[in-house]
Every structure is written in structure tokens, then in C-alpha cells.
PQR file of N, CA, C, O and H, with PARSE charges and radii, in Angstrom:
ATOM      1  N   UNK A   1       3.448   7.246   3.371 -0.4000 1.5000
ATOM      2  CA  UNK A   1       2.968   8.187   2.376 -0.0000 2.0000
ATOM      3  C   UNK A   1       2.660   9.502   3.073  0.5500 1.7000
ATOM      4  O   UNK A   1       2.263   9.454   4.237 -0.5500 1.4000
ATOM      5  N   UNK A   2       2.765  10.319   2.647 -0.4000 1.5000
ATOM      6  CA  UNK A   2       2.619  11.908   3.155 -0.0000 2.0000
ATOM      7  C   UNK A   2       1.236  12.179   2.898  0.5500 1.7000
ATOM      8  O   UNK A   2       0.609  11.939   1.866 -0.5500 1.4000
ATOM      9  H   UNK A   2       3.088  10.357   1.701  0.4000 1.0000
ATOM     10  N   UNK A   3       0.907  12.612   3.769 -0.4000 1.5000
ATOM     11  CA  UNK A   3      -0.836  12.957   3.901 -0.0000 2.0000
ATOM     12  C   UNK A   3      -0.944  14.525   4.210  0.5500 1.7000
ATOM     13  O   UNK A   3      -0.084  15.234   4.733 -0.5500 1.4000
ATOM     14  H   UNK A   3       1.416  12.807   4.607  0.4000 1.0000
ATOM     15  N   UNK A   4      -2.355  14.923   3.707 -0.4000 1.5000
ATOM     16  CA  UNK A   4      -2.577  15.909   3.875 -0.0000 2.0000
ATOM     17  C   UNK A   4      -1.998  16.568   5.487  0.5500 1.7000
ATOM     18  O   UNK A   4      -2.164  15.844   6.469 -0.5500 1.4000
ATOM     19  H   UNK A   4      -3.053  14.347   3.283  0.4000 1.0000
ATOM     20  N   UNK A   5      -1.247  18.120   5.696 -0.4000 1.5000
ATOM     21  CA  UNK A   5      -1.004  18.052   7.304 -0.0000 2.0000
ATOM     22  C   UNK A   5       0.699  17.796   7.837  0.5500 1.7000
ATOM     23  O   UNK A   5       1.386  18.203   8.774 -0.5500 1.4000
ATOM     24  H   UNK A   5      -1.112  18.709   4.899  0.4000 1.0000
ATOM     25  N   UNK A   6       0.936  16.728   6.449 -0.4000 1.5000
ATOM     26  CA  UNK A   6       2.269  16.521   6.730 -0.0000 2.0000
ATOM     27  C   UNK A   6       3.244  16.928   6.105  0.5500 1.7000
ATOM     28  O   UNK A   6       3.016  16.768   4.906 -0.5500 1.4000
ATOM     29  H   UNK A   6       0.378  16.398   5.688  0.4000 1.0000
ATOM     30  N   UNK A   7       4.504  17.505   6.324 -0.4000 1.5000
ATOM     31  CA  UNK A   7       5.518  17.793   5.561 -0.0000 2.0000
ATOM     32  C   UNK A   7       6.364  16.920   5.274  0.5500 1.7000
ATOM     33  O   UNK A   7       7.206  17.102   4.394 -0.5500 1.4000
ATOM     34  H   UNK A   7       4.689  17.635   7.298  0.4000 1.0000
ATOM     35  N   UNK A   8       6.256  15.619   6.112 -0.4000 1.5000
ATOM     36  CA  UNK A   8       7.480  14.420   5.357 -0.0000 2.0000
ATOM     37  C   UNK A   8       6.217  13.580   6.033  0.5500 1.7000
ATOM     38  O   UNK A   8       5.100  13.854   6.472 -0.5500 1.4000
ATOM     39  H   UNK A   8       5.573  15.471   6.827  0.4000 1.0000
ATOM     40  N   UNK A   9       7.131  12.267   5.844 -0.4000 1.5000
ATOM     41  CA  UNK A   9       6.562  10.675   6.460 -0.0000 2.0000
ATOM     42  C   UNK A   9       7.687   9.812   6.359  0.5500 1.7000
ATOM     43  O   UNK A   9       7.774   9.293   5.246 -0.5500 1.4000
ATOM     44  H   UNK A   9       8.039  12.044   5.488  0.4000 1.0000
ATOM     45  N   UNK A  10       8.733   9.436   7.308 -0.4000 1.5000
ATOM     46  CA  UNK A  10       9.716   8.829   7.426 -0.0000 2.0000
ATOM     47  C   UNK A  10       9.226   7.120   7.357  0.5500 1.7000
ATOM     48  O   UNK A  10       9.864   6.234   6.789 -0.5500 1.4000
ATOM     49  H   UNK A  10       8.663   9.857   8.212  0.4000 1.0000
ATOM     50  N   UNK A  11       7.839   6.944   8.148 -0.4000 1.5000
ATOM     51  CA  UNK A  11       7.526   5.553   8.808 -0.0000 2.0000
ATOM     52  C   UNK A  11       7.775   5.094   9.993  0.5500 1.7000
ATOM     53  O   UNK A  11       7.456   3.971  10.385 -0.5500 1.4000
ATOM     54  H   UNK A  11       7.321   7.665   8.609  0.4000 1.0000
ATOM     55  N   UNK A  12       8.415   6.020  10.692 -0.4000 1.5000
ATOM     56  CA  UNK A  12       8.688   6.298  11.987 -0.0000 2.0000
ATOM     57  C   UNK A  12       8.278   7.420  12.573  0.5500 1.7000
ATOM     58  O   UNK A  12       7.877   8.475  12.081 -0.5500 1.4000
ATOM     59  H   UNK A  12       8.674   6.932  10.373  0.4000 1.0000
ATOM     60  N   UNK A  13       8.495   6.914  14.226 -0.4000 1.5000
ATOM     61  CA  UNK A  13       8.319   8.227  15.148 -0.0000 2.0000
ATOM     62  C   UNK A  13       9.688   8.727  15.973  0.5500 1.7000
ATOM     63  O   UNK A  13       9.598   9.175  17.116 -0.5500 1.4000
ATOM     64  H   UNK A  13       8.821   6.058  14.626  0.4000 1.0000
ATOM     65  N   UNK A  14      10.664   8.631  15.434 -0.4000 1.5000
ATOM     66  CA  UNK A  14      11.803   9.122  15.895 -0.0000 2.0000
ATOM     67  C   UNK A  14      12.167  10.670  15.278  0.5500 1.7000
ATOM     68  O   UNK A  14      11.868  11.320  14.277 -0.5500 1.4000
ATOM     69  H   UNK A  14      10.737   8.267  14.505  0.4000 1.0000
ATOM     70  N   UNK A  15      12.762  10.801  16.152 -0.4000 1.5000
ATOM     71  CA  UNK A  15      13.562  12.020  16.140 -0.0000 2.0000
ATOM     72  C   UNK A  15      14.752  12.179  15.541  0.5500 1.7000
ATOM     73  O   UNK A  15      15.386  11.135  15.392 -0.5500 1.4000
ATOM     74  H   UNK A  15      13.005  10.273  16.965  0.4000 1.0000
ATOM     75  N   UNK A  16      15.499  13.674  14.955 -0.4000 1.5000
ATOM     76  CA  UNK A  16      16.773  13.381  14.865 -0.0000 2.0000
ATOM     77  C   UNK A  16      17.126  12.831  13.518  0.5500 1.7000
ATOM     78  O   UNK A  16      18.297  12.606  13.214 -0.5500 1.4000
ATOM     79  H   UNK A  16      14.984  14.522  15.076  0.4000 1.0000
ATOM     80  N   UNK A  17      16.307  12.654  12.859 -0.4000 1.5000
ATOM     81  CA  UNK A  17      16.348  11.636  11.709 -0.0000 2.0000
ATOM     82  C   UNK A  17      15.970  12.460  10.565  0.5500 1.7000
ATOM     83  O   UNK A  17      16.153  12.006   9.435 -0.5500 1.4000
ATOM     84  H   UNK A  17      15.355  12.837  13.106  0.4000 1.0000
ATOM     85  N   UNK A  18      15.394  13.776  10.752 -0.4000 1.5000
ATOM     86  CA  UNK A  18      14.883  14.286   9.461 -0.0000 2.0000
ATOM     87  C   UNK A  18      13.412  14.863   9.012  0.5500 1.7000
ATOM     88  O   UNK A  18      13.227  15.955   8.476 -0.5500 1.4000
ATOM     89  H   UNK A  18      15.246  14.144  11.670  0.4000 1.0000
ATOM     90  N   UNK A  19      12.495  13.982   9.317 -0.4000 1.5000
ATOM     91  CA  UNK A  19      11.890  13.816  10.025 -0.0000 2.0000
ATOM     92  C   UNK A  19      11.021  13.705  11.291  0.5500 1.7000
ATOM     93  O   UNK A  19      10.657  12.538  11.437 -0.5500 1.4000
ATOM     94  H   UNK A  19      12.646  13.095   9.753  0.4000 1.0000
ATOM     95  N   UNK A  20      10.594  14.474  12.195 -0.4000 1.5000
ATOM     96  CA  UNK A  20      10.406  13.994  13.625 -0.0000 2.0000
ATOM     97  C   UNK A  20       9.077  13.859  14.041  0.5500 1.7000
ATOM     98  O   UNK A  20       8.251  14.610  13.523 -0.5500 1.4000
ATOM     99  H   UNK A  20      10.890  15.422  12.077  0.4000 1.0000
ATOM    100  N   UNK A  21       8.763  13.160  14.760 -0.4000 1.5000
ATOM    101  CA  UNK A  21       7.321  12.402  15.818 -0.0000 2.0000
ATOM    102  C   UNK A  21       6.309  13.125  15.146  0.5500 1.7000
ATOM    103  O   UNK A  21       5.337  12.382  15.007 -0.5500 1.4000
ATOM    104  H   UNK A  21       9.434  12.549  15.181  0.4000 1.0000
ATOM    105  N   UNK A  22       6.072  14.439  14.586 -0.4000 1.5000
ATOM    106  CA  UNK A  22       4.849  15.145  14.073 -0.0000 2.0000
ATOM    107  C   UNK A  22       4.923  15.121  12.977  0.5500 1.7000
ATOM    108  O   UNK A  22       3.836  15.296  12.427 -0.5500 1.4000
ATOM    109  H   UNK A  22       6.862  15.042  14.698  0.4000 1.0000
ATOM    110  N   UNK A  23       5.619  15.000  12.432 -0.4000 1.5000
ATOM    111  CA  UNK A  23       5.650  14.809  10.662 -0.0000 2.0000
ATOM    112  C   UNK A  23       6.136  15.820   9.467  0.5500 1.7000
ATOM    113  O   UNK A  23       5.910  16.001   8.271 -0.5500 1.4000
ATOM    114  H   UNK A  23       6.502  14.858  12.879  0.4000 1.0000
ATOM    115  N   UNK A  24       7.012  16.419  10.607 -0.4000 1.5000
ATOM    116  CA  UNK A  24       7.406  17.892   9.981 -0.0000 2.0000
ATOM    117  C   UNK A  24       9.044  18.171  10.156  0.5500 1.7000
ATOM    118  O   UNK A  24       9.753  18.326  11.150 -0.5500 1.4000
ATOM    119  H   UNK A  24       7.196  16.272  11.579  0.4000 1.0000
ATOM    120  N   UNK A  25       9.237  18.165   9.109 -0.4000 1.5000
ATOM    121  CA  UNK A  25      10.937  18.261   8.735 -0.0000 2.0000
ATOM    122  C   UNK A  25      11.631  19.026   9.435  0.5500 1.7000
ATOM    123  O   UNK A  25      11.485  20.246   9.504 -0.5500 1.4000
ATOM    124  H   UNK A  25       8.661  18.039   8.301  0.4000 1.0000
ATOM    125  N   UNK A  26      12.628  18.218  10.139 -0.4000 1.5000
ATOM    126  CA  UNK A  26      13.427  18.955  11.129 -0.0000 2.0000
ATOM    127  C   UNK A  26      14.623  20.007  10.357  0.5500 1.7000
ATOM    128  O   UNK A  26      14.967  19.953   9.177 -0.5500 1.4000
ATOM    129  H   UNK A  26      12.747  17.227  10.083  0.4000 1.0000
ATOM    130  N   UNK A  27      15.178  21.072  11.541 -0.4000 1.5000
ATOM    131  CA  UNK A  27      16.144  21.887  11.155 -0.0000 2.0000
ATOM    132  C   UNK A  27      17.595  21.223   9.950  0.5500 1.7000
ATOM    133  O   UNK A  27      18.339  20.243   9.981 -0.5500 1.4000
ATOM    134  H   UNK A  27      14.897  21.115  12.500  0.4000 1.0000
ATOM    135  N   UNK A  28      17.492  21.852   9.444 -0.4000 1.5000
ATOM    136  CA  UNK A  28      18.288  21.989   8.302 -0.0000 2.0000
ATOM    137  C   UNK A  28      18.220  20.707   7.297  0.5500 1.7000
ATOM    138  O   UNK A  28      19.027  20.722   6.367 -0.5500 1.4000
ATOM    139  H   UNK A  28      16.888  22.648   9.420  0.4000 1.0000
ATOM    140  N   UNK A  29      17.228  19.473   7.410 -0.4000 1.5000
ATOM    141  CA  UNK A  29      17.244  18.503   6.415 -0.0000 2.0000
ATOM    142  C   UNK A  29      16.936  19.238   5.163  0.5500 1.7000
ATOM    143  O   UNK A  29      16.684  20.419   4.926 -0.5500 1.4000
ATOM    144  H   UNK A  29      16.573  19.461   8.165  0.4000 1.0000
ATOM    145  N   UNK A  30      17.067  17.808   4.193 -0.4000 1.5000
ATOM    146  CA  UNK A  30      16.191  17.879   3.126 -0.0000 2.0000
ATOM    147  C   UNK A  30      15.656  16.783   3.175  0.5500 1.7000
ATOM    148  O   UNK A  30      16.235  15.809   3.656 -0.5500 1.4000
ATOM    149  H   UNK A  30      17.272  16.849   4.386  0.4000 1.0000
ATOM    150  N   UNK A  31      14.461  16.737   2.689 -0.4000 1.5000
ATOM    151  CA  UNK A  31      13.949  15.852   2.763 -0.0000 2.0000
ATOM    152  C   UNK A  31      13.065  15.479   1.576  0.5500 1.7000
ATOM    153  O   UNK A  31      12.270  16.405   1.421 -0.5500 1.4000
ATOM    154  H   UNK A  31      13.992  17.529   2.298  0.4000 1.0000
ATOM    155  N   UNK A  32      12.809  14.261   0.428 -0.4000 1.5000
ATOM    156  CA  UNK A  32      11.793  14.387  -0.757 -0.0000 2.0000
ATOM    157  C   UNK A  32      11.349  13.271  -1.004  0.5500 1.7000
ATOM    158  O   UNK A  32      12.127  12.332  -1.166 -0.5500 1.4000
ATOM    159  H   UNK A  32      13.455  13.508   0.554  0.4000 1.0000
ATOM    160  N   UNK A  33      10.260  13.142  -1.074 -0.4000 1.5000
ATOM    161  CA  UNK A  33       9.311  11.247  -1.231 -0.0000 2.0000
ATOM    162  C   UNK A  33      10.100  10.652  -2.395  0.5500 1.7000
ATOM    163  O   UNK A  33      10.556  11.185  -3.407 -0.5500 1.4000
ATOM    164  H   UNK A  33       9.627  13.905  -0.942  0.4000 1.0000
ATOM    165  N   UNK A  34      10.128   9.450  -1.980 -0.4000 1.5000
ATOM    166  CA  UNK A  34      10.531   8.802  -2.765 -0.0000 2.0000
ATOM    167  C   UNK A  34       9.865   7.359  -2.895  0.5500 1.7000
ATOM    168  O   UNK A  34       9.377   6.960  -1.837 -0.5500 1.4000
ATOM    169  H   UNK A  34       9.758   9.017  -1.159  0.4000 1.0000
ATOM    170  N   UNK A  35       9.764   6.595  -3.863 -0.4000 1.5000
ATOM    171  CA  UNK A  35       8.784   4.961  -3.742 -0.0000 2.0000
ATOM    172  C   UNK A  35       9.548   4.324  -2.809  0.5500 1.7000
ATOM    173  O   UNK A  35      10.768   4.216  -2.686 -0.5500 1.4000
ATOM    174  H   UNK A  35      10.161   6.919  -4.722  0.4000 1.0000
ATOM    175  N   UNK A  36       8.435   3.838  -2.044 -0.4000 1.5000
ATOM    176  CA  UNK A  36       9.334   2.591  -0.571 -0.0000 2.0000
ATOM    177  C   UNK A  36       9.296   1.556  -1.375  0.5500 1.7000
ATOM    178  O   UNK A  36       8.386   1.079  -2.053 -0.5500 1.4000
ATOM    179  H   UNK A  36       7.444   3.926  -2.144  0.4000 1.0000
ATOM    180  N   UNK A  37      10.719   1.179  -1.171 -0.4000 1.5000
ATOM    181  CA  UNK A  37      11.469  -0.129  -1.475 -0.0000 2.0000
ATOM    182  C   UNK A  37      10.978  -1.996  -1.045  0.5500 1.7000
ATOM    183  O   UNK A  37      11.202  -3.111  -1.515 -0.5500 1.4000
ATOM    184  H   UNK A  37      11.458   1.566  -0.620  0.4000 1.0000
ATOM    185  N   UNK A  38      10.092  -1.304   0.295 -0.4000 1.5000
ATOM    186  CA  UNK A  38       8.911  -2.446   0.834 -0.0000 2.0000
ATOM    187  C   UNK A  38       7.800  -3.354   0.152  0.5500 1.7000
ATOM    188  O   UNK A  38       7.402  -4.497   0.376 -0.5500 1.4000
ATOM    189  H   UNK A  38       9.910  -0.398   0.676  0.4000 1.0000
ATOM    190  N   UNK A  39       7.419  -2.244  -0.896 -0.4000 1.5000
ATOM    191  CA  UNK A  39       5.962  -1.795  -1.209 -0.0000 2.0000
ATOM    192  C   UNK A  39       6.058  -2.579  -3.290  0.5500 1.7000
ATOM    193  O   UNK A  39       6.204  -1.882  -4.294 -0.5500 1.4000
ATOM    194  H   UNK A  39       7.742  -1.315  -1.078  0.4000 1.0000
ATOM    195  N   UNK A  40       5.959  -3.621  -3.260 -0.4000 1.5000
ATOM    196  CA  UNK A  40       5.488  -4.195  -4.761 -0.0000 2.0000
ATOM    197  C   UNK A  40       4.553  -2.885  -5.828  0.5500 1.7000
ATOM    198  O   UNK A  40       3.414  -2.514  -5.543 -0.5500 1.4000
ATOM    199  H   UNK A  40       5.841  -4.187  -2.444  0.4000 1.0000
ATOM    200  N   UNK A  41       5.312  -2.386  -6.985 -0.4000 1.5000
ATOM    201  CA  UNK A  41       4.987  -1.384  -7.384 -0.0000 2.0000
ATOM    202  C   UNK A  41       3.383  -2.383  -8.352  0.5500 1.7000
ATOM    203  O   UNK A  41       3.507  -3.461  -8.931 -0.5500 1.4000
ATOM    204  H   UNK A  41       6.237  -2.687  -7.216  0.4000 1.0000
ATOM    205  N   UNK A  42       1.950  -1.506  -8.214 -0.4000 1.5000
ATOM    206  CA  UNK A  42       1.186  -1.987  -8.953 -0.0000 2.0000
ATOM    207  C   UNK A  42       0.553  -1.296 -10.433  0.5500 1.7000
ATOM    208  O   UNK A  42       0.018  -0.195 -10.565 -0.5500 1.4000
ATOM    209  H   UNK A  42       1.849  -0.629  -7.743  0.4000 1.0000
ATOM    210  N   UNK A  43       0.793  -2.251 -11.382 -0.4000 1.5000
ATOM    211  CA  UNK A  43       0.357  -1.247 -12.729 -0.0000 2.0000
ATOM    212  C   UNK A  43      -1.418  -0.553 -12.542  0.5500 1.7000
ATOM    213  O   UNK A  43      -2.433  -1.239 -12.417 -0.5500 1.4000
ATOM    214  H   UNK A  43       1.228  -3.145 -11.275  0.4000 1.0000
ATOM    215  N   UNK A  44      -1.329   1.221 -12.583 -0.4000 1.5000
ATOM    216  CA  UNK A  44      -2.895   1.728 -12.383 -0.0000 2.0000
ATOM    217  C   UNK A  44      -2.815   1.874 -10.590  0.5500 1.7000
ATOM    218  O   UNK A  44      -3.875   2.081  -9.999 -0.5500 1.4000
ATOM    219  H   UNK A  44      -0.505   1.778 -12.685  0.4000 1.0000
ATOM    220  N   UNK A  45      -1.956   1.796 -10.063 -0.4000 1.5000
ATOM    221  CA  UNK A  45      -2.083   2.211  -8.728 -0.0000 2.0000
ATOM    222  C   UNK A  45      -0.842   3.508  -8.513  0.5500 1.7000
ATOM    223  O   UNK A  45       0.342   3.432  -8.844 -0.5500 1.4000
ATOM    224  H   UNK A  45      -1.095   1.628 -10.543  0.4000 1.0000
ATOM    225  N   UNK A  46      -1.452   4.524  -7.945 -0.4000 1.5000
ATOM    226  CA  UNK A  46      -0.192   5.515  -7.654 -0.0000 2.0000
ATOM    227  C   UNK A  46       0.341   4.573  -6.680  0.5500 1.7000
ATOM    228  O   UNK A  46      -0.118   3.579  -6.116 -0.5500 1.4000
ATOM    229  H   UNK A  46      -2.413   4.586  -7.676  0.4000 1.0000
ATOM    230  N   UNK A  47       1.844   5.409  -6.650 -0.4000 1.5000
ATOM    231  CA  UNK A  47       3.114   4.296  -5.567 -0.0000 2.0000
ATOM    232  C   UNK A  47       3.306   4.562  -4.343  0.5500 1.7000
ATOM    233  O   UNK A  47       3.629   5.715  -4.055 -0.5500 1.4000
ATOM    234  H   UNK A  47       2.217   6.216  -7.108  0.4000 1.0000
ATOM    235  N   UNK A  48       3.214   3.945  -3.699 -0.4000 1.5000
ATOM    236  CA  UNK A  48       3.566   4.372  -2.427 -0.0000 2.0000
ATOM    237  C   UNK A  48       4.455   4.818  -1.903  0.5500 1.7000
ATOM    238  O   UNK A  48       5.363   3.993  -1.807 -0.5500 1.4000
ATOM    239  H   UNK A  48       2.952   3.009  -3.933  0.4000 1.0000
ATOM    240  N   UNK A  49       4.762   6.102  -1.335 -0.4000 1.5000
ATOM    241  CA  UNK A  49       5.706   6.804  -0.880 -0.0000 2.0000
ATOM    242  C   UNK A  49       6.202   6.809   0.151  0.5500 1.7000
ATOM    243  O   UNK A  49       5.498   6.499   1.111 -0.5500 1.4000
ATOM    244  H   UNK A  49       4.024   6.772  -1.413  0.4000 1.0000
ATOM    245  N   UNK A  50       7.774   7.204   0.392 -0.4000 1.5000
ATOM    246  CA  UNK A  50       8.074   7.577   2.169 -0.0000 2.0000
ATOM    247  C   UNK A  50       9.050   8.358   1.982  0.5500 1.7000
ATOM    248  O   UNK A  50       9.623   8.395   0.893 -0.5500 1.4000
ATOM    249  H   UNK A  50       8.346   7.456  -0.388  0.4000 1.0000
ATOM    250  N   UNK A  51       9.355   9.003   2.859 -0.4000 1.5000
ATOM    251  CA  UNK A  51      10.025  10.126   2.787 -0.0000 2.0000
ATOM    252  C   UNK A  51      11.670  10.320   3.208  0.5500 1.7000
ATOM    253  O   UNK A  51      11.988  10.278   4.396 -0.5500 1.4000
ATOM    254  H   UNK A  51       8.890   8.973   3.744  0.4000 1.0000
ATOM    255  N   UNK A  52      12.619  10.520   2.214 -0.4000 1.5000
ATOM    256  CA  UNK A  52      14.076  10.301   2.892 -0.0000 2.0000
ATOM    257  C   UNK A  52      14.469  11.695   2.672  0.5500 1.7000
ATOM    258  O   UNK A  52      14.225  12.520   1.792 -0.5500 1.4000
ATOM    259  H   UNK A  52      12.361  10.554   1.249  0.4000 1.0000
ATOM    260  N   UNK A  53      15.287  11.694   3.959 -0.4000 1.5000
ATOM    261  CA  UNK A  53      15.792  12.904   4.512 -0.0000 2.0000
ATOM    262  C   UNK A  53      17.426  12.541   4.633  0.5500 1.7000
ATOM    263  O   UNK A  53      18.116  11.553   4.883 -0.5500 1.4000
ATOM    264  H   UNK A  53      15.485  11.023   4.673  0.4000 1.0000
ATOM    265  N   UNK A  54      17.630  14.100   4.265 -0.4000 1.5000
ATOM    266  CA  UNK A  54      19.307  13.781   4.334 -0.0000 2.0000
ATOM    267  C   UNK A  54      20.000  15.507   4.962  0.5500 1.7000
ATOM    268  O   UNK A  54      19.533  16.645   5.024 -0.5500 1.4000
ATOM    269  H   UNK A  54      17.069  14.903   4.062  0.4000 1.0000
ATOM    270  N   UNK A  55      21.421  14.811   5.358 -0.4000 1.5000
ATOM    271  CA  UNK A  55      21.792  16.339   5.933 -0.0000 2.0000
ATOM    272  C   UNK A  55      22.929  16.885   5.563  0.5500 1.7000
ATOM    273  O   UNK A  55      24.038  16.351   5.605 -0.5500 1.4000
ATOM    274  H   UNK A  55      21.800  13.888   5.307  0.4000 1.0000
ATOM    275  N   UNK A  56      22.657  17.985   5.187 -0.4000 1.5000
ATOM    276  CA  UNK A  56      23.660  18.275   3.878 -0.0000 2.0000
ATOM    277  C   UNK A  56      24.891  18.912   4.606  0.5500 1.7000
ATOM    278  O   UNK A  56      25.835  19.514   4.093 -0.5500 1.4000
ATOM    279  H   UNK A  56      21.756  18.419   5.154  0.4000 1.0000
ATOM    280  N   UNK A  57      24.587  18.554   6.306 -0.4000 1.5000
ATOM    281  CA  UNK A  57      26.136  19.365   6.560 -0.0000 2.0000
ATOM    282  C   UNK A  57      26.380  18.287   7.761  0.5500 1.7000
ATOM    283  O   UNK A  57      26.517  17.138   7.343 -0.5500 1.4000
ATOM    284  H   UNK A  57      23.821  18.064   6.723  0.4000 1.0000
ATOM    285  N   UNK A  58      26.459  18.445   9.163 -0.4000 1.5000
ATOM    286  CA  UNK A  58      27.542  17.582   9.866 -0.0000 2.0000
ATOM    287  C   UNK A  58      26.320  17.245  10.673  0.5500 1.7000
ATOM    288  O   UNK A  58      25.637  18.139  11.174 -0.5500 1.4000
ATOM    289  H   UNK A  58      26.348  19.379   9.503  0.4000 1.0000
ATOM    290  N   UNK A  59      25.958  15.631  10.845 -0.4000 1.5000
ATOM    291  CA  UNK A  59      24.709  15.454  11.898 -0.0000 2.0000
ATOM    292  C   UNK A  59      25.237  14.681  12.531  0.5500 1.7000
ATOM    293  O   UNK A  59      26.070  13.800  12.320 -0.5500 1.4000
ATOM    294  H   UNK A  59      26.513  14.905  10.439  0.4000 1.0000
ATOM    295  N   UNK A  60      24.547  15.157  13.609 -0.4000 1.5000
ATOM    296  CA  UNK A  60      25.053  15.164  15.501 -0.0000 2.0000
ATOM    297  C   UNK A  60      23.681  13.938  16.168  0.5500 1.7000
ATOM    298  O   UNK A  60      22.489  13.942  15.861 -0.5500 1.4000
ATOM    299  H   UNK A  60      23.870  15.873  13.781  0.4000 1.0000
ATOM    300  N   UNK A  61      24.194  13.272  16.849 -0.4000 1.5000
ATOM    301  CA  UNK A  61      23.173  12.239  17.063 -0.0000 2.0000
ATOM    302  C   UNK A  61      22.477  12.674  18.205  0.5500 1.7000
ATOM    303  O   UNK A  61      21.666  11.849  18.626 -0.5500 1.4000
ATOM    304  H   UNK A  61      25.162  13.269  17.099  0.4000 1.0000
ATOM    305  N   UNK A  62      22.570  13.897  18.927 -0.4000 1.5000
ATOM    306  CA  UNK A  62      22.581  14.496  19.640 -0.0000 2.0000
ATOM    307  C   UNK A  62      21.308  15.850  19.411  0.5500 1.7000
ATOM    308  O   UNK A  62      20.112  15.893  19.700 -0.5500 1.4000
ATOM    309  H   UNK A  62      23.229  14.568  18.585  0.4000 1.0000
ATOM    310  N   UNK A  63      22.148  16.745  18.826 -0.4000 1.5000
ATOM    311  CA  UNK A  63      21.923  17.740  18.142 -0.0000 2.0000
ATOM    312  C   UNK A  63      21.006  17.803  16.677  0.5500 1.7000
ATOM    313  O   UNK A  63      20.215  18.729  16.500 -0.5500 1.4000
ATOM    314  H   UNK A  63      23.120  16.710  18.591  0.4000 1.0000
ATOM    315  N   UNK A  64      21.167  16.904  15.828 -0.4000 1.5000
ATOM    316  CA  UNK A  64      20.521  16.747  14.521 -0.0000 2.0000
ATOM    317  C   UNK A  64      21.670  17.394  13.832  0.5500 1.7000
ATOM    318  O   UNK A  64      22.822  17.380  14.264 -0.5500 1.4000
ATOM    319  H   UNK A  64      21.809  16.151  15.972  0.4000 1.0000
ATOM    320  N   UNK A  65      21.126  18.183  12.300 -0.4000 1.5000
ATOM    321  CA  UNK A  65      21.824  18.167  10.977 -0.0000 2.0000
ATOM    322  C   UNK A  65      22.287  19.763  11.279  0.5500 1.7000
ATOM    323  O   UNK A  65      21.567  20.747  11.111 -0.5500 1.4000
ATOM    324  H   UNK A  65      20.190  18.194  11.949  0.4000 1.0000
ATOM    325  N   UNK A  66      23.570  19.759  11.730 -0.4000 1.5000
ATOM    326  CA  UNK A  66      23.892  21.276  11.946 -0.0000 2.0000
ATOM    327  C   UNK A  66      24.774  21.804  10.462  0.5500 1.7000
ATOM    328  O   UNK A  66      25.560  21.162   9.766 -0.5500 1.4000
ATOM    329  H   UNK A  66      24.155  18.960  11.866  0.4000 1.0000
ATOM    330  N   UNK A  67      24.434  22.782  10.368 -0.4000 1.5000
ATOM    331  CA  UNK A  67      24.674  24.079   8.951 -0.0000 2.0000
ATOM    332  C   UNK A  67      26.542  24.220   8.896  0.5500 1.7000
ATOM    333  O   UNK A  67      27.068  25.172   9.472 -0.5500 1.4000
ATOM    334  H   UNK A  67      23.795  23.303  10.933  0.4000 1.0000
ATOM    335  N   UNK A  68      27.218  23.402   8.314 -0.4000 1.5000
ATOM    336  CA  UNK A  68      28.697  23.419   7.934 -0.0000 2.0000
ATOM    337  C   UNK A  68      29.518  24.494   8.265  0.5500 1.7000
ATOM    338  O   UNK A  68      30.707  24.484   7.947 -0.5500 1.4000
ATOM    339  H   UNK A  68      26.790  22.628   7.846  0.4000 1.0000
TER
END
């Protein structure tokens, strides 16, 4: 879930992914919460979120999500 401080929350601490180790959306993703698929949705409880990132041009496993 994205907390105050953070600009995404992958659920990880990797890099490269969209996401990275501080919680702040790397170069050129997008990235937008979405309900984790983990997480049993409860009636009267907000849902729990995580954050998927995607790259809208050519990503380098290397490099990250470089601009087409």
C-alpha cells in the first residue's frame, strides 16, 4: 500500500522495475495502485493496494524503461 512519503509501493526492494528501493517511480514508468491479487477483498474495509508499473517504451534490464 502506498503510504504517506511514497510515490509507488511495488512490495519490493528492487530496482529497475518501476518502482525502486525508496519508493519513488523510476525514469520514464507509469505506474498506478491497483488491489493486490494476494489480499482477500473485505466488505467495510478499504483494499489493499500495490503498485504496478509499466514501460511504455523499450526496457533494458540494464538500463530501465528508455523513451522509444
Amino acid at each position: 500500500m502506498v503510504n504517506p512519503g511514497e510515490e509507488c509501493d511495488d512490495g519490493n526492494a528492487d530496482n529497475l522495475d518501476g518502482c525502486d528501493n525508496g519508493c519513488r517511480i523510476e525514469a520514464n514508468f507509469r505506474c498506478e495502485s491497483v488491489p493486490r491479487s494476494d489480499v482477500k477483498p473485505v466488505d467495510g474495509v478499504a483494499p489493499s493496494l500495490i503498485s504496478q508499473c509499466t514501460c511504455p517504451g523499450i526496457l533494458s534490464p540494464v538500463l530501465g524503461c528508455l523513451v522509444a
